[in-house]
TIZA-68434 format. One record per residue (C-alpha): residue number from 1; residue in three letters; z, y, x. Coordinates in nm, 3 decimals. Layout:
// residues N
+-----+---------+---------+---------+---------+
| num | residuo |      up |   north |    east |
+-----+---------+---------+---------+---------+
| NUM |     ALA |       Z |       Y |       X |
...
+-----+---------+---------+---------+---------+
//
This chain:
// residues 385
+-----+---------+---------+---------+---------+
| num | residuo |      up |   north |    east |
+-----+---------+---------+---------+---------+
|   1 |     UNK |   1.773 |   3.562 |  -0.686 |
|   2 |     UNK |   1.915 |   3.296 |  -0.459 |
|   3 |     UNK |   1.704 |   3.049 |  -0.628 |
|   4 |     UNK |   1.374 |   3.292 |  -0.492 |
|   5 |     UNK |   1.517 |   3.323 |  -0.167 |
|   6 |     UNK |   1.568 |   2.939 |  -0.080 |
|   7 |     UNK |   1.243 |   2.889 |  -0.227 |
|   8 |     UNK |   1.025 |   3.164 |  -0.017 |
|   9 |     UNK |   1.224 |   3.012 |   0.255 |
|  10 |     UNK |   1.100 |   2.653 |   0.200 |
|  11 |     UNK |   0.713 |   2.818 |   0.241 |
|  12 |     UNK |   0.786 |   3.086 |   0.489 |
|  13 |     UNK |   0.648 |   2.890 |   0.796 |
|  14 |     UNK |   0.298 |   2.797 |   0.615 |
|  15 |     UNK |   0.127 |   3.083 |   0.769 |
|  16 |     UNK |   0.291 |   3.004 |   1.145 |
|  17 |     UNK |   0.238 |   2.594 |   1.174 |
|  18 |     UNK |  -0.045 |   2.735 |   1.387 |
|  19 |     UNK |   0.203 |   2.887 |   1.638 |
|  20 |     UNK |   0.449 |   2.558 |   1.580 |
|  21 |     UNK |   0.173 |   2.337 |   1.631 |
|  22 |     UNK |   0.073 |   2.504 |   1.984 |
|  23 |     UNK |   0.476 |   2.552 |   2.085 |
|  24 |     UNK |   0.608 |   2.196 |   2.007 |
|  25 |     UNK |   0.238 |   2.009 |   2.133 |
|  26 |     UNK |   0.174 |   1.870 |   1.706 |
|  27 |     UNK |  -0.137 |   1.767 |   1.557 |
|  28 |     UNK |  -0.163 |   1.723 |   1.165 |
|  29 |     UNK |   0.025 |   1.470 |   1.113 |
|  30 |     UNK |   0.329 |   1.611 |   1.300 |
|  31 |     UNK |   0.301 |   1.973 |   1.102 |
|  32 |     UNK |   0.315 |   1.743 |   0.766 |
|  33 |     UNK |   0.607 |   1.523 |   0.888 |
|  34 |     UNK |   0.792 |   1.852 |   0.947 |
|  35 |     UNK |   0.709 |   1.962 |   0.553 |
|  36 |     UNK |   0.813 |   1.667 |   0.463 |
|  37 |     UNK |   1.108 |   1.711 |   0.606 |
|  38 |     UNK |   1.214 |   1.988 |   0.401 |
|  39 |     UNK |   1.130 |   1.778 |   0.076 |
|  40 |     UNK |   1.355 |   1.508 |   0.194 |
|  41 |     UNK |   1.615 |   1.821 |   0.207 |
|  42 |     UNK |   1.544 |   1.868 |  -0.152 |
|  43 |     UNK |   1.547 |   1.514 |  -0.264 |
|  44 |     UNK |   1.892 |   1.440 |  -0.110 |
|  45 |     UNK |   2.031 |   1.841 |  -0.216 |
|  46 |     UNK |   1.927 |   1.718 |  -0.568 |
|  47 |     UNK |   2.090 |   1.395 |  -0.545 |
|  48 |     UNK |   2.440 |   1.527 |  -0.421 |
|  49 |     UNK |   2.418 |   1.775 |  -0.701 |
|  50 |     UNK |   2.417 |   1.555 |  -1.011 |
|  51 |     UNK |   2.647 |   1.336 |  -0.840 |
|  52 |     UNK |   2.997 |   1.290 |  -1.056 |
|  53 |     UNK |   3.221 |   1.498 |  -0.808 |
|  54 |     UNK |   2.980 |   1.778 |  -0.778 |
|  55 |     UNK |   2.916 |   1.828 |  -1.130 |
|  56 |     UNK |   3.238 |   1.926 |  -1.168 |
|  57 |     UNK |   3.144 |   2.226 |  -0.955 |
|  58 |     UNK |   3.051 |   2.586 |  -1.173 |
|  59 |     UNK |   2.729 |   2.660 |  -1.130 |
|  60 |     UNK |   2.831 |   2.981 |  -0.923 |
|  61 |     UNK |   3.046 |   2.792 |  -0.661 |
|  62 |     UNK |   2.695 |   2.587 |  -0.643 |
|  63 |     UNK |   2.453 |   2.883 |  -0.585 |
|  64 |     UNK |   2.641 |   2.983 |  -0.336 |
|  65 |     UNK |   2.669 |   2.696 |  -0.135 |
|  66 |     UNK |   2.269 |   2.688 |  -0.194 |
|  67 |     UNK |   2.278 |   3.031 |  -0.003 |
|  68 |     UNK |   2.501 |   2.916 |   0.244 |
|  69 |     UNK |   2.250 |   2.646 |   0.367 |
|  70 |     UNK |   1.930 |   2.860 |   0.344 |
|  71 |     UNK |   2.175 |   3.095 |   0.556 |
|  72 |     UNK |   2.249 |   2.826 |   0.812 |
|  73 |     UNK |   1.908 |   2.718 |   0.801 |
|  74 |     UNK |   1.708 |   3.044 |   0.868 |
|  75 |     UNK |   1.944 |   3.149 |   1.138 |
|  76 |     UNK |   1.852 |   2.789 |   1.337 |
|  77 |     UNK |   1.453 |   2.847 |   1.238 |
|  78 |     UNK |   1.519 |   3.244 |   1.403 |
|  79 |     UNK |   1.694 |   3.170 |   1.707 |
|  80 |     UNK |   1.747 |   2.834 |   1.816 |
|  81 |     UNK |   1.403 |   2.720 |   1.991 |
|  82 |     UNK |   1.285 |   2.359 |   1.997 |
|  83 |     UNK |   1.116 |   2.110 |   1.735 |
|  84 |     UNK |   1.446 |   1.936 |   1.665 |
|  85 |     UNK |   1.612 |   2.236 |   1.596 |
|  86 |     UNK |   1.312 |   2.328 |   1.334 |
|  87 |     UNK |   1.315 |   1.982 |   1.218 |
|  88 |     UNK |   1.751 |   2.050 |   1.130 |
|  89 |     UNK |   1.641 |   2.401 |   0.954 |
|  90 |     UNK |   1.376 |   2.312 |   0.763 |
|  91 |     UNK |   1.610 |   1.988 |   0.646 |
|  92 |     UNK |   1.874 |   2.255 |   0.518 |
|  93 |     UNK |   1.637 |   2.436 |   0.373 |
|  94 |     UNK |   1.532 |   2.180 |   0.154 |
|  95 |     UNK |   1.911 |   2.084 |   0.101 |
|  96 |     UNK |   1.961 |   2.428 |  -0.036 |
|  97 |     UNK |   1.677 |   2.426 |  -0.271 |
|  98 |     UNK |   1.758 |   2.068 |  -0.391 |
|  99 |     UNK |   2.076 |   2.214 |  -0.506 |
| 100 |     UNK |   1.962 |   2.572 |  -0.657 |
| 101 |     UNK |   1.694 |   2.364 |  -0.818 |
| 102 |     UNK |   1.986 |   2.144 |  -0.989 |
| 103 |     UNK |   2.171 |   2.458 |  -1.051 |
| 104 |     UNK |   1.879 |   2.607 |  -1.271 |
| 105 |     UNK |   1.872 |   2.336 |  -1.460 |
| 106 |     UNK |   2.255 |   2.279 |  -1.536 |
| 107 |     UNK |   2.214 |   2.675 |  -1.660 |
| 108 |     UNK |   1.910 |   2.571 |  -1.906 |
| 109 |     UNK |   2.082 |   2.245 |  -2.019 |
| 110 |     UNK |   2.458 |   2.469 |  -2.080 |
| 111 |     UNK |   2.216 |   2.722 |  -2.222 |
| 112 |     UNK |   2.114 |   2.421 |  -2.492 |
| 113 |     UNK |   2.525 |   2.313 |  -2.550 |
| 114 |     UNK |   2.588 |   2.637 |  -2.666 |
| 115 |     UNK |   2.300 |   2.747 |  -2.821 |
| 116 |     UNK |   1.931 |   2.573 |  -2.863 |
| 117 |     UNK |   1.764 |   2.911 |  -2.957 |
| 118 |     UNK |   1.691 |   3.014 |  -2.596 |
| 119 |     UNK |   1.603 |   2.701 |  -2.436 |
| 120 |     UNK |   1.245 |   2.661 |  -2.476 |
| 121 |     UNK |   1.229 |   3.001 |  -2.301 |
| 122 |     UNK |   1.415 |   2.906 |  -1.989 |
| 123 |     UNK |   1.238 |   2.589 |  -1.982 |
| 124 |     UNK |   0.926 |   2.771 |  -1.970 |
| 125 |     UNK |   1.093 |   2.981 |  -1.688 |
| 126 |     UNK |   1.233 |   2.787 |  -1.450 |
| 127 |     UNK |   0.943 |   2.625 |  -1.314 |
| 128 |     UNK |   0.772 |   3.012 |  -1.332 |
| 129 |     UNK |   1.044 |   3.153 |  -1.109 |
| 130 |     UNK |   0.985 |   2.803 |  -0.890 |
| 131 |     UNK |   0.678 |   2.882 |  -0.822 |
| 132 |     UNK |   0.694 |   3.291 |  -0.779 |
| 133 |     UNK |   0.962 |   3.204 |  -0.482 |
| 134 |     UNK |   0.723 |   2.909 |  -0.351 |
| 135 |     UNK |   0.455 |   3.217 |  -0.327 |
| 136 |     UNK |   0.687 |   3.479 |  -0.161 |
| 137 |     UNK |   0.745 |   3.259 |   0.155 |
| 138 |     UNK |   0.370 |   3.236 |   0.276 |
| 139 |     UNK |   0.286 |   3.614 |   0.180 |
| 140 |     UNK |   0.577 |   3.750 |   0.333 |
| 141 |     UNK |   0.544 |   3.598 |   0.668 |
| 142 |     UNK |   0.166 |   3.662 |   0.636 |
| 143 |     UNK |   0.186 |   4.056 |   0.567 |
| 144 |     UNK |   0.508 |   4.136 |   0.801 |
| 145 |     UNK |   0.454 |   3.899 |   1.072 |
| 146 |     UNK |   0.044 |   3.885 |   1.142 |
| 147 |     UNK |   0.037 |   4.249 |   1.063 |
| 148 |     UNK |   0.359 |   4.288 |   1.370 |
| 149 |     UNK |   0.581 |   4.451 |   1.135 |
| 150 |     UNK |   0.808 |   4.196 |   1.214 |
| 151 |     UNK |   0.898 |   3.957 |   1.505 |
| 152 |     UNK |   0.887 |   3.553 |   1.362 |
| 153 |     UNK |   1.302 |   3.558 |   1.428 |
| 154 |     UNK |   1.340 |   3.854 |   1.209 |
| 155 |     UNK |   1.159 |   3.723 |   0.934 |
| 156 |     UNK |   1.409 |   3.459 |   0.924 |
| 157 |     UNK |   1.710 |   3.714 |   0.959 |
| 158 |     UNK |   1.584 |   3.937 |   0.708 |
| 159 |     UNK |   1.587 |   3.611 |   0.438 |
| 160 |     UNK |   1.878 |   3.525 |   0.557 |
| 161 |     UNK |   2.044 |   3.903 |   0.474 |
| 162 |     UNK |   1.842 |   3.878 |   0.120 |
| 163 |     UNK |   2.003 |   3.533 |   0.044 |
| 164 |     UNK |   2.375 |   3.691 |   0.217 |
| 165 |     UNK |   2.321 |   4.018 |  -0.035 |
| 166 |     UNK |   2.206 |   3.764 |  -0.319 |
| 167 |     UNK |   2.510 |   3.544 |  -0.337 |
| 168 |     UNK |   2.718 |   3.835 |  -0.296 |
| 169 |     UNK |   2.567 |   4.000 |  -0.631 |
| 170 |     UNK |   2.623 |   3.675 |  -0.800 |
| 171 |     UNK |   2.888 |   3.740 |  -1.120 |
| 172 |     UNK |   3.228 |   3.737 |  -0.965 |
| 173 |     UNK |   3.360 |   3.482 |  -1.261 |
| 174 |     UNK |   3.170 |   3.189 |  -1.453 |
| 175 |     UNK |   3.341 |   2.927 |  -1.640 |
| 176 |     UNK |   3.036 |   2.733 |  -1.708 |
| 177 |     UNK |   3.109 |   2.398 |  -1.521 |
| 178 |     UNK |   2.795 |   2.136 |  -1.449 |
| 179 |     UNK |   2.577 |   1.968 |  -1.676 |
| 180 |     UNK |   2.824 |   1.646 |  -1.620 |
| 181 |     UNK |   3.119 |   1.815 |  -1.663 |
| 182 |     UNK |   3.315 |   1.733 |  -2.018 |
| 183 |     UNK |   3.274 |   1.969 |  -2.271 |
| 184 |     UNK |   3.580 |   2.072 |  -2.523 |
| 185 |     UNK |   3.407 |   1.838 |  -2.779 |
| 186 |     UNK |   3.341 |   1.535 |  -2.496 |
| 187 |     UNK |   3.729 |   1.591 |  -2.421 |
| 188 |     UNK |   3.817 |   1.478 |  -2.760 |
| 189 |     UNK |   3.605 |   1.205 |  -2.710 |
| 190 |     UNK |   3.323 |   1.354 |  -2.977 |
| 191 |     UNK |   2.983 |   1.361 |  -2.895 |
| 192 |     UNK |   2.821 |   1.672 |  -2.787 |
| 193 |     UNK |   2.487 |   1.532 |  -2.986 |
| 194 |     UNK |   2.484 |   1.419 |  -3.316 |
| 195 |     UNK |   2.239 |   1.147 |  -3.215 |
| 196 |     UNK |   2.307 |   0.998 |  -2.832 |
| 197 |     UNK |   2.315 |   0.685 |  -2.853 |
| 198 |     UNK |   1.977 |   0.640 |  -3.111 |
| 199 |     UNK |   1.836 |   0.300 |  -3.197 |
| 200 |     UNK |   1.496 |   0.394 |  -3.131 |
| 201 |     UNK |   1.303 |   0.254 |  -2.818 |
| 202 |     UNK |   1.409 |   0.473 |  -2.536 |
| 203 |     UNK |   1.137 |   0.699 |  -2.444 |
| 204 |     UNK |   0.933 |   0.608 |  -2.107 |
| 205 |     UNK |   1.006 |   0.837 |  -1.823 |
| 206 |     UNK |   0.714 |   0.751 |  -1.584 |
| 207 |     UNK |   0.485 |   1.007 |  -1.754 |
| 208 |     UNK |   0.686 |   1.294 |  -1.737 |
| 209 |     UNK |   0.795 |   1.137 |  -1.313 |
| 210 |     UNK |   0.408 |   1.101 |  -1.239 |
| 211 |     UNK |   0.319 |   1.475 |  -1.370 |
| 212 |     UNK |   0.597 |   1.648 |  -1.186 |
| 213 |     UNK |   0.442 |   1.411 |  -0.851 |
| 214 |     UNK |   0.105 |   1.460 |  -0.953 |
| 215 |     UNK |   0.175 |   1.852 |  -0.974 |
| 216 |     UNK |   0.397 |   1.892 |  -0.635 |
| 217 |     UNK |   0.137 |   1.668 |  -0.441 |
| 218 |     UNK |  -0.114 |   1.940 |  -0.529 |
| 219 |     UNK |   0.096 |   2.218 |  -0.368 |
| 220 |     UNK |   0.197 |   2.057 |  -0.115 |
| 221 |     UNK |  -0.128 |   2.037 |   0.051 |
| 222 |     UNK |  -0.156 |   2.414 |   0.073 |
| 223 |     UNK |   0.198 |   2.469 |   0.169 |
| 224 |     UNK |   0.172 |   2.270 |   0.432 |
| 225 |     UNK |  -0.239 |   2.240 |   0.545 |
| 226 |     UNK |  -0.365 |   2.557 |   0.486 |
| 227 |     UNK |  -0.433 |   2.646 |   0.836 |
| 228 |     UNK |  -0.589 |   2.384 |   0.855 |
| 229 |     UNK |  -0.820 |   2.402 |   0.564 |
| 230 |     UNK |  -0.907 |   2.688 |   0.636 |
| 231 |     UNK |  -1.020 |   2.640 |   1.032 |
| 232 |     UNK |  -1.163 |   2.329 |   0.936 |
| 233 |     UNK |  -1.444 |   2.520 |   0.742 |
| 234 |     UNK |  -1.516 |   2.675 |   1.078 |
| 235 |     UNK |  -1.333 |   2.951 |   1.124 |
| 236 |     UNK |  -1.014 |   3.130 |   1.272 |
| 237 |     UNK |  -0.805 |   3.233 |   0.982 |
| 238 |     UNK |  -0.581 |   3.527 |   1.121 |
| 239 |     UNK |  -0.188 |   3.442 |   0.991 |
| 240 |     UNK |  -0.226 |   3.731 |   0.723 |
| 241 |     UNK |  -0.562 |   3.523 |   0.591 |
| 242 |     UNK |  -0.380 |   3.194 |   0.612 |
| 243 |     UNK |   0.007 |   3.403 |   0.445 |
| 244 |     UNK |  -0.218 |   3.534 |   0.153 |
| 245 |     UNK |  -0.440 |   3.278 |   0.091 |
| 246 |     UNK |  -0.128 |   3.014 |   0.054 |
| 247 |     UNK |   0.056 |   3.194 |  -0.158 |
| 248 |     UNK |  -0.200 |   3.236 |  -0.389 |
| 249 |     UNK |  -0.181 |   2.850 |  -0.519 |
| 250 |     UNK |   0.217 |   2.922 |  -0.594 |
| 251 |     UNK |   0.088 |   3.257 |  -0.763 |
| 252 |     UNK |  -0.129 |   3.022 |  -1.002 |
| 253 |     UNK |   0.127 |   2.846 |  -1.051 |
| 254 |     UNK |   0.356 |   3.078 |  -1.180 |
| 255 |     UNK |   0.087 |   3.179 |  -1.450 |
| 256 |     UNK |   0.019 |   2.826 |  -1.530 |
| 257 |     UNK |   0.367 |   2.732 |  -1.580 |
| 258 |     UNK |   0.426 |   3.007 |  -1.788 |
| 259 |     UNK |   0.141 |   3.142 |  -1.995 |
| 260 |     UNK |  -0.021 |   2.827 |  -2.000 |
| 261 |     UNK |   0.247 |   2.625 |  -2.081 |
| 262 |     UNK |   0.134 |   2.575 |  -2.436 |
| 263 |     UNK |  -0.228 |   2.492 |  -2.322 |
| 264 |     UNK |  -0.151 |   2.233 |  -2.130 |
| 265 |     UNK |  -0.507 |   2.067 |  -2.213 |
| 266 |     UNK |  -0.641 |   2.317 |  -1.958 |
| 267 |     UNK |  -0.428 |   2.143 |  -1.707 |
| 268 |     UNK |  -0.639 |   1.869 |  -1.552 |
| 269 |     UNK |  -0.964 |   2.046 |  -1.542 |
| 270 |     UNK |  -0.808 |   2.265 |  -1.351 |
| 271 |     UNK |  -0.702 |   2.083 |  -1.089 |
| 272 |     UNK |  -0.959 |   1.865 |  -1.062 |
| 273 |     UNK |  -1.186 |   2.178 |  -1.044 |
| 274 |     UNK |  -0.953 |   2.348 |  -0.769 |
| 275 |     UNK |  -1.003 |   2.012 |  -0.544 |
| 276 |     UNK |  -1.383 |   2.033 |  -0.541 |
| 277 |     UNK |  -1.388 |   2.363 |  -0.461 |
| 278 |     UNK |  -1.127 |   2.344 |  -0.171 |
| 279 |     UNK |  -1.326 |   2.064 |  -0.050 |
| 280 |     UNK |  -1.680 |   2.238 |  -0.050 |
| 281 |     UNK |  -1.483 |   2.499 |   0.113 |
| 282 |     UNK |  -1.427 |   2.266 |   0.409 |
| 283 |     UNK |  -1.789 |   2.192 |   0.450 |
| 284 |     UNK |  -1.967 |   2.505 |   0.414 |
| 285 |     UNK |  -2.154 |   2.597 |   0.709 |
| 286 |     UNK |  -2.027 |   2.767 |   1.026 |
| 287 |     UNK |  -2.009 |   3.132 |   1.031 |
| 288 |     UNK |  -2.092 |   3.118 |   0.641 |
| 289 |     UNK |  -1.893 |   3.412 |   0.447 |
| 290 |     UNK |  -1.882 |   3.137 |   0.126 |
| 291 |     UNK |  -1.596 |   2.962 |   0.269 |
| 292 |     UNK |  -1.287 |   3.167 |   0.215 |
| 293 |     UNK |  -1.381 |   3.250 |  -0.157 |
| 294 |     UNK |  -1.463 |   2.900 |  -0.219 |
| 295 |     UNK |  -1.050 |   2.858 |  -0.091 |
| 296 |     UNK |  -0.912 |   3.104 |  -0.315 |
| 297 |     UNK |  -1.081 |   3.017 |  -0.639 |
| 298 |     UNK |  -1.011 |   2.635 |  -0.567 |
| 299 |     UNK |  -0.626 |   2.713 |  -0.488 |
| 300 |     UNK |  -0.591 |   2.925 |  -0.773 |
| 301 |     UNK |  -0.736 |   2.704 |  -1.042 |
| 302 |     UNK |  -0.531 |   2.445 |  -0.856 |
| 303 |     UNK |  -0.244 |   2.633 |  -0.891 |
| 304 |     UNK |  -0.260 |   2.697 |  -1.203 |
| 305 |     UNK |  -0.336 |   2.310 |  -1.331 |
| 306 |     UNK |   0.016 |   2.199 |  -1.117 |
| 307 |     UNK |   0.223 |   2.522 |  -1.241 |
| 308 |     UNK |   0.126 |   2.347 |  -1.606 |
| 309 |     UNK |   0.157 |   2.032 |  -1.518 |
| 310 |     UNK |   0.502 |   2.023 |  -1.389 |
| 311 |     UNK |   0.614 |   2.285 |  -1.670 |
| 312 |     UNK |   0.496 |   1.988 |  -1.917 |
| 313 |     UNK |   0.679 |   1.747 |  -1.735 |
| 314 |     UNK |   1.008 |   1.932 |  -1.711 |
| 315 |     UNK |   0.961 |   2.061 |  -2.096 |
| 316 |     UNK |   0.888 |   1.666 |  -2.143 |
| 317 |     UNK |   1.200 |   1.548 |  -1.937 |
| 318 |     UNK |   1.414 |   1.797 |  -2.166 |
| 319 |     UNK |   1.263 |   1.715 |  -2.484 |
| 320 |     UNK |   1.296 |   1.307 |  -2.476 |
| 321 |     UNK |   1.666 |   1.331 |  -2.355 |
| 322 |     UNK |   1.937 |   1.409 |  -2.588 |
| 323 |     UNK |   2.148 |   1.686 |  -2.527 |
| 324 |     UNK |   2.409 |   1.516 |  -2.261 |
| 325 |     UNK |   2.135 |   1.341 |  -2.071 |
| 326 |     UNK |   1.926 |   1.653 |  -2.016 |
| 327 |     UNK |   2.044 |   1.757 |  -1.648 |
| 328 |     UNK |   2.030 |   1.409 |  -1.560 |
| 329 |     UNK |   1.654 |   1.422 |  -1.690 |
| 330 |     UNK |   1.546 |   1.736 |  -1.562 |
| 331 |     UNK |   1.687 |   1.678 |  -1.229 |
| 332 |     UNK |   1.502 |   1.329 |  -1.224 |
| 333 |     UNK |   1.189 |   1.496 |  -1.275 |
| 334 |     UNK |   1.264 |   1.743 |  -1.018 |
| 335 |     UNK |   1.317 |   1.450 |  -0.798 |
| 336 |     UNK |   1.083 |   1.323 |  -0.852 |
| 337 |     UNK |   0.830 |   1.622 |  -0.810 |
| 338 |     UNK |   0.945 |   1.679 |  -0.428 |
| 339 |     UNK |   0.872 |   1.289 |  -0.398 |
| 340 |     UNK |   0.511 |   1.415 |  -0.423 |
| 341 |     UNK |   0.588 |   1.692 |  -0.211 |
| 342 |     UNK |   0.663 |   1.469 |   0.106 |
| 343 |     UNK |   0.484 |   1.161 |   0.053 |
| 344 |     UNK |   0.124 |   1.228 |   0.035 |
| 345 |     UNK |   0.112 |   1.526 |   0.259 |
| 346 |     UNK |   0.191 |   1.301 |   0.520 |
| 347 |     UNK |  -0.067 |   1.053 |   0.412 |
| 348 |     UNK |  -0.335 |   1.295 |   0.437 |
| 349 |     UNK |  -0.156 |   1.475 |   0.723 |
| 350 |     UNK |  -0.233 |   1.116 |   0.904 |
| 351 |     UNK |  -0.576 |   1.026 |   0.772 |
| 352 |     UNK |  -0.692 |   1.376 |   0.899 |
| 353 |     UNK |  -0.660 |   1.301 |   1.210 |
| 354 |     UNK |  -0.908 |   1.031 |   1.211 |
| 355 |     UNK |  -1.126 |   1.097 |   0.859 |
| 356 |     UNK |  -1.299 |   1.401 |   0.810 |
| 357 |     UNK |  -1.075 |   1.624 |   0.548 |
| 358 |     UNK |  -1.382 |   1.666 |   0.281 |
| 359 |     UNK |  -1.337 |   1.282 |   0.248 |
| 360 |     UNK |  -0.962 |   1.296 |   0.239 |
| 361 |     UNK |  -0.987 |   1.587 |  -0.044 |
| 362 |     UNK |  -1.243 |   1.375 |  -0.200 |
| 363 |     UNK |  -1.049 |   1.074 |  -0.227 |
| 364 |     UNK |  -0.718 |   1.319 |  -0.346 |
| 365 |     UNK |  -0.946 |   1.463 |  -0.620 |
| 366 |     UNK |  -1.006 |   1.087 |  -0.732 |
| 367 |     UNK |  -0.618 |   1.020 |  -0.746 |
| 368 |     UNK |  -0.543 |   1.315 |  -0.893 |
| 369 |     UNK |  -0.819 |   1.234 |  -1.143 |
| 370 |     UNK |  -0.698 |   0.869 |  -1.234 |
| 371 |     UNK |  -0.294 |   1.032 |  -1.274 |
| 372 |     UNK |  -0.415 |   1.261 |  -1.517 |
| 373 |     UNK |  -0.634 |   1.058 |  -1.662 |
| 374 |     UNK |  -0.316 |   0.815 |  -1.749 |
| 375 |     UNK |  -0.121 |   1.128 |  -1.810 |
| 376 |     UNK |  -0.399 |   1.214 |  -2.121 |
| 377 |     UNK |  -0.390 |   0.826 |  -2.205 |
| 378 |     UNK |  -0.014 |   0.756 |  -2.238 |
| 379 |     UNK |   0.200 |   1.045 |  -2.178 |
| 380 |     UNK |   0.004 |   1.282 |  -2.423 |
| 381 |     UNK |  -0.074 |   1.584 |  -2.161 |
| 382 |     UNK |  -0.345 |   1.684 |  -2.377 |
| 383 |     UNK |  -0.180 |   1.667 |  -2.721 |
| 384 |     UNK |   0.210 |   1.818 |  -2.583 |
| 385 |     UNK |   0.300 |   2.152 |  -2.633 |
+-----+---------+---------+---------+---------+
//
């Protein structure tokens, strides 16, 4: 549950960039430097985590620090006004899901030490229950605060309680140390794999790093443009069109990471599809009521390619390791993934502000094309399951 909660956190402001935007005097490209501020958050939580000192850490002790910073971090976004103090909240945010993220998958690669029956299924799930919390941010704020259920500083409060309650529920004892911590076997200086240090060529990692990029560069643009999409197809999305509509990419996701993990094949059509269709969406004509559907069925078949995507890669990650290299691997391609989080959204964050966006989708739809293109070519996306 604290996993969800630092993840809904990470997307909770989607739907109120509008309001940011206005309060703090940002165009484009400032809204997408602050989202990428959060996946620099991630990148360095996820570093820290696999590092020697913290893997010595149980997992618990690490979730709860995880909590901790979303804590910290919606309490600053509630009540402490000003674009630096945003900037510091959404960088603890993405702190705390950098290290949940790590936490999930020290539990799938224990999960594997002690018993390999299991693992496929939590592979399968991580990057499901990723994506759910990824979805609850956006909808959340979009249902409590545009409908005025809620103030913007108690939507913040009331995560922070959820992620307080969560980390309180957590299992009051767990011996399970991290992923780099020595097992029983490792302290009698036996391998934990029968196999670790195999002759055969060491299998290329770039594949399963450009998927998990490829996939998070997709999301990223609705997490952090869809207001903009949206009012650049001329009209005024209210912040329950723009909550619902941007968690429905996330929603995708979910499924696609999940039940069509083993279809993977489906994957790039997919996306490619959902691009074209967020792009018409852009350019349909003013007042026209084509627009909005044109959104949703482009970020749903978008979400679902990326849920897929980055399920493969992670699946990939696990599967080309052996069996003590598999939190390093995983976390790489987690890494890796919030790499395409921050990076690109700022690209097109920039060129927006001087390119029309249908040109900037259009030439997003090409990249994403060529990646998977290389993905079919050399990392097997098509043939994986």
């Amino acid at each position: 549950m604290v996993t969800v909660g630092t993840m809904a956190l990470a997307t909770l402001p989607t739907p109120l960039y509008p309001a940011y935007a206005r309060a703090f005097h940002l165009d484009t490209t400032g809204i997408t430097v602050l989202f990428a501020v959060f996946a620099t958050g991630a990148i360095g939580g996820l570093s820290v985590t696999r590092s020697r000192i913290s893997t010595r850490w149980p997992v618990r002790s690490r979730i709860i620090a995880a909590a901790l910073l979303g804590i910290i971090a919606a309490v600053l976004l509630a009540l402490v006004p000003g674009v630096a103090a945003f900037a510091l909240g959404r960088l603890l945010s993405g702190v705390g899901v950098g290290v949940a993220a790590a936490s999930a998958v020290t539990f799938v690669t224990e999960s594997a030490r002690a018993s390999g029956r299991h693992v496929r299924l939590w592979t399968v799930l991580t990057p499901g229950l990723a994506m759910t919390g990824l979805a609850l941010g956006p909808a959340t704020a979009g249902l409590l605060v545009g409908t005025g259920a809620l103030p913007r500083w108690g939507l913040y409060i009331a995560v922070a309680g959820f992620l307080g309650l969560s980390a309180a529920m957590l299992p009051a004892h767990d011996d399970s140390a991290g992923a780099g911590a020595p097992t029983s076997e490792e302290a009698r200086g036996h391998p934990t794999c029968t196999a670790p240090h195999s002759t055969s060529p060491r299998p290329a990692r770039w594949p399963h790093r450009l998927g998990a990029c490829t996939a998070f560069a997709v999301t990223g643009l609705f997490g952090a443009l869809t207001p903009h999409l949206l009012s650049d197809g001329h009209r005024t999305p209210t912040v329950t069109e723009v909550g619902v509509l941007a968690a429905l990419p996330f929603i995708a996701g979910a499924f696609g990471a999940t039940a069509l993990s083993a279809r993977v094949q489906w994957a790039l059509p997919l996306l490619i599809t959902g691009l074209v269709l967020v792009t018409a969406s852009t350019v349909t004509v003013s007042g026209s009521a084509v627009g909005t559907p044109l959104f949703a069925g482009g970020a749903l078949a978008a979400g679902a390619g990326a849920g897929s995507v980055f399920s493969w890669s992670l699946r990939s990650s696990l599967r080309a390791a052996t069996l003590d290299r598999r939190a390093v691997a995983a976390t790489d391609a987690f890494v890796w993934a919030y790499l395409g989080l921050a990076v690109p959204v700022v690209a097109v964050g920039t060129l927006i502000g001087v390119v029309q966006t249908a040109a900037v989708l259009g030439g997003i739809t090409v990249l994403v094309s060529v990646a998977g293109a290389a993905l079919v070519w050399r990392g097997g996306l098509v043939s994986s399951q």
